[in-house]
C-alpha positions, 0 to 999 in steps of 0.5 A, spaced: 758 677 101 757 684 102 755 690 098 762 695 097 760 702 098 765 706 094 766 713 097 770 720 097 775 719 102 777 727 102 770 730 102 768 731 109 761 730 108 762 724 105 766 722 110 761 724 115 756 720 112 760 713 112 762 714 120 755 714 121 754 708 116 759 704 119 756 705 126 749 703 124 749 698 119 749 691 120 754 687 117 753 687 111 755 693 108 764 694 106 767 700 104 772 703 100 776 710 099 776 711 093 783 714 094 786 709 096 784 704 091 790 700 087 791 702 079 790 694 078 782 694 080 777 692 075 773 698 076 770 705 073 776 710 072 777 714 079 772 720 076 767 716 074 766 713 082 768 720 084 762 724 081 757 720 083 756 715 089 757 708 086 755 701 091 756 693 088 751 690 090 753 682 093 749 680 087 754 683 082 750 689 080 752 695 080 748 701 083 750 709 082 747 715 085 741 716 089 739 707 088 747 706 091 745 711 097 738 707 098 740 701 098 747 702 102 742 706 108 738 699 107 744 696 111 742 700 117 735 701 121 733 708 118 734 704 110 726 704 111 727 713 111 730 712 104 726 709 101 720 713 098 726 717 095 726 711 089 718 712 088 714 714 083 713 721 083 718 722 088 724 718 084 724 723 078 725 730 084 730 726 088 734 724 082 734 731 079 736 733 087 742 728 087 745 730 081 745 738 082 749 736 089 752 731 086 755 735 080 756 742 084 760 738 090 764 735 084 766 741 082 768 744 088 772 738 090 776 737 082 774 740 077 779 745 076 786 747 073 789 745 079 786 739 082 786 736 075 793 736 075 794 733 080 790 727 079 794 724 073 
């Protein structure tokens, strides 16, 4: 069973980021937009998965921010690059970083009046 990335199917650089995942990694890795996921799923609520990257383990775990971004380029050749980001030392600057891009792109995508209103 493979892992499931979950992704912001109207971000373009997420989506820039799964077509390069999809082309490199090796089978074991499935996808998931967000947006087109059914009401019926059991999952975090849709602003839960869409302020930080989630990925579901085959093990059952869930990993959210840089870990779910380590591991799902561990599908791929490259996975030995990401790596280092969740050693000690370098996990709590890496961290802080994926958490301000992640917040700010967020805010840029949904978190207005207008774009909150059309998620409900």
């Amino acid at each position: 069973m493979p892992d499931t990335l979950y992704y912001d199917g109207l971000c373009g650089l997420c989506t820039r980021e799964i077509r390069t995942l999809r082309r490199l990694q090796r089978g074991q890795l499935d996808f998931a937009d967000i947006h087109q996921l059914s009401a019926g799923d059991s999952l975090p609520s849709r602003e839960i998965l869409l302020k930080r990257l989630h990925l579901h383990t085959s093990e059952g775990q869930w990993l959210v921010g840089l870990p779910a971004t380590v591991r799902a380029w561990s599908h791929t050749r490259w996975g030995w690059l990401f790596r280092p980001l969740l050693w000690p030392g370098l996990r709590s600057l890496s961290e802080r970083i994926y958490r301000s891009w992640a917040e700010r792109r967020y805010r840029r995508l949904y978190a207005c009046s207008v774009c909150m209103g059309a998620e409900e």
